[in-house]
N, C-alpha and C positions, 0 to 999 in steps of 0.2 A: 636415503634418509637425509633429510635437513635437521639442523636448531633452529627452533622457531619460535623467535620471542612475541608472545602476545599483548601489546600493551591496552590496557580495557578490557581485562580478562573474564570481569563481571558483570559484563555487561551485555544488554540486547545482541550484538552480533559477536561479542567477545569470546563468551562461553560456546556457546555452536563452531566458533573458529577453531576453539582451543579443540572441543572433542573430533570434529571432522576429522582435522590433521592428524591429530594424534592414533585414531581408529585408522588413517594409513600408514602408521610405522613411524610417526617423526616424532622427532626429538622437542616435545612441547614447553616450555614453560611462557605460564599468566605472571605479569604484572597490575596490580591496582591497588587503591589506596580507599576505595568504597565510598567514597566521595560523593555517588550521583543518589545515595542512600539518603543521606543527610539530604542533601539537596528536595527528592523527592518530600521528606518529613514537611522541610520550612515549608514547602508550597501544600502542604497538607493532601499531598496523592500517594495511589502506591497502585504496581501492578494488580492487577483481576486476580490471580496464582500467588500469592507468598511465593518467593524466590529462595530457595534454600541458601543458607550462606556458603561462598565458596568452596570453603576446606571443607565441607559435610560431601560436596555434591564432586571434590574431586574425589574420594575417598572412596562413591559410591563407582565413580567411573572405574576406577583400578581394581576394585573387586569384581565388578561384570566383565571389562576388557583386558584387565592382566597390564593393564598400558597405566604408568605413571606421566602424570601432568606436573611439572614443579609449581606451585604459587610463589610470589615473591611478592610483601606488599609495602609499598612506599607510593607518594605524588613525584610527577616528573619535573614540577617545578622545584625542586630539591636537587641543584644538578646531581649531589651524593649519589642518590637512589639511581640513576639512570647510569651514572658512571661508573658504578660497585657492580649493575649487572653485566654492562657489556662486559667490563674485566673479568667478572668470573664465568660468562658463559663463552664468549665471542661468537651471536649466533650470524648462522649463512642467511635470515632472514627475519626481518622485523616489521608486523603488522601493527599499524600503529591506530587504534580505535580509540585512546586515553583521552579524550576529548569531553567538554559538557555538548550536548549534541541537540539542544531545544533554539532554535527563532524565540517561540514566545519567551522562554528562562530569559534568553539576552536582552527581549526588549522592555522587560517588569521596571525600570530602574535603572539610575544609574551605577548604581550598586553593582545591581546584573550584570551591568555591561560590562564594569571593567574586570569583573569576577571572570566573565566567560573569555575575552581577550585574553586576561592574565595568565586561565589557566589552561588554553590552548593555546596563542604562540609566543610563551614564556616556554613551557613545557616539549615543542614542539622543536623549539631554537637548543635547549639543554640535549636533547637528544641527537640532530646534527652535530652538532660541538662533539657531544661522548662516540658517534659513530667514526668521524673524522680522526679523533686519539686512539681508540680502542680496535674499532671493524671499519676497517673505510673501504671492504670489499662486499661489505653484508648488500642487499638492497632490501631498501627502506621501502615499505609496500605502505602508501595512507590512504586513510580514508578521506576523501573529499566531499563535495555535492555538487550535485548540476545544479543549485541556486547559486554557485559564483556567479554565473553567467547572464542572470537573471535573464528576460524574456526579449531580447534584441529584435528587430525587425528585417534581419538575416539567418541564413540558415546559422547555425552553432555547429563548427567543429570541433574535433578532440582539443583543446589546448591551443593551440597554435593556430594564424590564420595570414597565408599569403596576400600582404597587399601592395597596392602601387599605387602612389602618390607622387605625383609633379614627376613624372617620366622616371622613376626609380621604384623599385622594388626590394622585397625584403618580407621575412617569414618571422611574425614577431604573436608573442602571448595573446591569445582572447581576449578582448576587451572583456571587463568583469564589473558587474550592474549587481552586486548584492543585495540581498531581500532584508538582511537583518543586522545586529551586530556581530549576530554568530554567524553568517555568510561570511562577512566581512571578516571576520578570526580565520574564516578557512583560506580566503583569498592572500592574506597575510604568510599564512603555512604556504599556500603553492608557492609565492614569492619567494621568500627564504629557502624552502627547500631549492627550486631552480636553480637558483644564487651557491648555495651551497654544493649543488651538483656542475655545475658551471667552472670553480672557484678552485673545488676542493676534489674533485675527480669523485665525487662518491656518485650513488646508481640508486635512483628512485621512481615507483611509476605512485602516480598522483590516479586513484578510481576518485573521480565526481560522479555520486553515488545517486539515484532516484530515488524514491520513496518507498519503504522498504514497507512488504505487509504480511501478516501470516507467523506462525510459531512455532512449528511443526518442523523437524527435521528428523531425516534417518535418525541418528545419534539420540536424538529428545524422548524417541520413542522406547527408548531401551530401560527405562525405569522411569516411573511416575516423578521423580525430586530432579529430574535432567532438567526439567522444563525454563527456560528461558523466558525473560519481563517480557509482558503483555502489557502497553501499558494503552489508555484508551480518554486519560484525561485530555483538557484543552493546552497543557503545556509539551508532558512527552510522550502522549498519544499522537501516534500518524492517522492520518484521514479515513484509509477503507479501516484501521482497525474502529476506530470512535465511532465509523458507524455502524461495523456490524453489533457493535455493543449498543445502540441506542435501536437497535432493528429490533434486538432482542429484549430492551427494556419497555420498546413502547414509546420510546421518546422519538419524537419528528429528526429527521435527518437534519444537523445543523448545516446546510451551505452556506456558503460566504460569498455575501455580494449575490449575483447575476449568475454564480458557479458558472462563469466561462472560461476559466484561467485553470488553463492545460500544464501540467507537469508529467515525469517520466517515474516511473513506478517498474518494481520487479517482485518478486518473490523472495525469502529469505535463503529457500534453498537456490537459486538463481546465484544471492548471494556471494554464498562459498564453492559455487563453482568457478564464478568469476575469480577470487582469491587466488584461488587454484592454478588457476591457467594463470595468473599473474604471477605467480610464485615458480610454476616450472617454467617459466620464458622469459628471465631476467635479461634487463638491458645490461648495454654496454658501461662500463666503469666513464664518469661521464654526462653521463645520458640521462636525462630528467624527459620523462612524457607521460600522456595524459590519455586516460579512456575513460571514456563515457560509460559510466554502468550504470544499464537500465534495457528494460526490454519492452515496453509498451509503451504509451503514453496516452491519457485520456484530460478529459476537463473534469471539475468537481461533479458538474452536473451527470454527466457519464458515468461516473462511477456510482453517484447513487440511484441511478437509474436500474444499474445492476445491483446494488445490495437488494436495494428494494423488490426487484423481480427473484431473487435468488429466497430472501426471505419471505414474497408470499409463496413461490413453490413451497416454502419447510414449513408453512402455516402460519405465519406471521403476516400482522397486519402491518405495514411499514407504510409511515408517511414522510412527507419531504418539506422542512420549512428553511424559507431563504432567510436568515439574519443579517444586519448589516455587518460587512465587512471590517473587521477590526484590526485587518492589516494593511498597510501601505503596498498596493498593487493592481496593476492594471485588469481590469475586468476579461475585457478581450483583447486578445493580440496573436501575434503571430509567432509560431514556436517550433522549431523542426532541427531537431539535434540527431548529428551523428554517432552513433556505438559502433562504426566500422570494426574500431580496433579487435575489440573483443571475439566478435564472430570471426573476422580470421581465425583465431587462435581458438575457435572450436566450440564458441557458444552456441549451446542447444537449448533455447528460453522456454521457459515454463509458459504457457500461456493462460492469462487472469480469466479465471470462466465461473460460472455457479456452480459447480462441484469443488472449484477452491474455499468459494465462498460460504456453501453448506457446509461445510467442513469444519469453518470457522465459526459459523452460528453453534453448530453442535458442541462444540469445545466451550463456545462462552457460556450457553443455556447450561454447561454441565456447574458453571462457578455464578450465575444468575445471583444468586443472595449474596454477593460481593460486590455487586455495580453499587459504587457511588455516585447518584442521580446531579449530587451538587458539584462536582469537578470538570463536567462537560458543557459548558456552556461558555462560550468566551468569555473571559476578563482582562487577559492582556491586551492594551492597545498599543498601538504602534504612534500615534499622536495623539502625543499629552499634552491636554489643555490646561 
């Protein structure tokens, strides 16, 4: 049995985190401040599902599993709140998801931007600080993204990449091509974290995460109020989700650009398997490294290639319209990253097929009179004229 502190405990990958571990025996508590709530209001979206509030749905967990979740809720830009729990819990492990986690959110504004900086690596740096006083043996498990890396015209390794220049060599960090402000917030975290594990002896693995799709998990299924955000707008909607809800509304597939710009995508169960393996196979005190989480990779076009054929199997008429791109990024390029690390350590990947995808039509057609038709279409742009 581990302490395993969750930090974004209410959130998309938070809550799935919290129950998983928890239904193996550990010692759980969520941290969050319900912050991405507000957040979702201003931009006027909300999940497809009403999300039951935390304390309801930990409440409901203890009654069916017998397993107590602690909540704890404070921001981590309060170093108070981060440094009151390390001291009262001192846990052996900290998954850190406390993040605003939207490209578009960061790039509405400069408002945005410095909002989503602020409140990742302000928060991010209080946390180092409070582990280094408190647990400087915990390891600090974060979440990252493969858009550090943005799309290089080299292969992409984990983190690090040995090069030689002018007859010398040396094994130094990834160059880092961020897509947004919020890339660049995370590129910021793997910096400081490094530094801090470098510096200060502490032990962190950095997951640079794909594109997470899907709702559904063992745990999710064990009561109908478990359920996890769905969220499907153009800010904190992911792509196969936005479109299997536009598959099922009737609305034209929105791609962006030429849809030739490939990224790495997983499943949510995927997810916390990877967690998993990253939590029983901590590094050395020390030791900052870096895996690539993701298990497939497709272009935009590919993928709704498959919604589309997945939804007319389920009887749906799905069509596919190209909109210009409203992001700052290359159409076509070259992109081939490694996930070595992980499958060592025992990854078994889900693979993205049309019975993932049916699965998820059937789920959305079940909340169909919930699609908000006006929040999927892009509005944020990346250059403001």
């Amino acid at each position: 049995m581990k302490k395993i502190l969750i930090l974004g405990g209410d959130g998309y990958l938070g809550w799935p985190t919290a129950m998983y571990f928890s239904r193996r025996g550990h010692d759980v508590t969520v941290l969050d401040n319900f912050i991405k709530r507000a957040w979702q209001m201003e931009r006027g979206v909300e999940p497809l599902v009403p999300i039951t509030p935390l304390h309801q749905r930990i409440k409901i967990w203890k009654e069916i599993t017998g397993n107590d979740i602690r909540l704890l809720v404070g921001d981590l830009t309060n170093p108070r709140i981060i440094y009151n729990a390390l001291e009262e819990l001192v846990p052996d492990v900290i998954v850190h998801y406390a993040e605003q986690p939207s490209a578009p959110f960061s790039m509405v504004d400069r408002h945005h931007a410095v909002l989503t900086q602020t409140n990742n690596v302000v928060g991010t740096l209080n946390l180092v600080f409070a582990m280094k006083s408190l647990c400087p043996n915990a390891h600090l498990v974060k979440l990252g993204t493969m858009g550090e890396y943005g799309t290089p015209n080299i292969d992409i390794e984990e983190g690090f990449i040995e090069i030689e220049h002018k007859g010398r060599r040396d094994v130094l960090p990834f160059p880092k091509q961020p897509f947004s402000f919020y890339h660049l917030s995370k590129v910021h975290d793997s910096h400081n974290i490094m530094f801090a594990c470098k510096t200060w002896g502490l032990r962190a693995t950095d997951l640079n995460q794909g594109v997470v799709y899907g709702i559904e998990t063992d745990e999710t299924h064990l009561h109908p109020l478990l359920h996890t955000s769905f969220h499907y707008d153009e800010v904190f909607g992911t792509v196969i989700n936005r479109f299997c809800v536009q598959a099922v509304a009737g609305i034209p597939l929105t791609v962006y650009g030429g849809g030739n710009q490939t990224r790495t995508y997983l499943n949510i169960m995927d997810t916390l398997q990877c967690v998993e393996l990253t939590v029983n196979n901590p590094p050395q005190a020390g030791e900052y490294r870096v895996f690539n989480q993701f298990t497939e990779k497709f272009s935009i076009n590919e993928l709704a290639e498959h919604v589309k054929h997945a939804g007319e199997h389920h009887g749906l008429k799905v069509n596919v319209d190209h909109v210009p791109n409203p992001r700052d990024e290359q159409d076509k390029h070259y992109f081939n990253p490694s996930n070595e690390n992980l499958r060592s350590l025992g990854l078994k990947p889900r693979k993205f097929s049309d019975v993932v995808l049916e699965q998820m039509l059937v789920d959305i057609q079940a909340n169909q009179g919930r699609i908000d038709r006006d929040v999927i279409h892009p509005k944020v742009k990346w250059r403001q004229n």
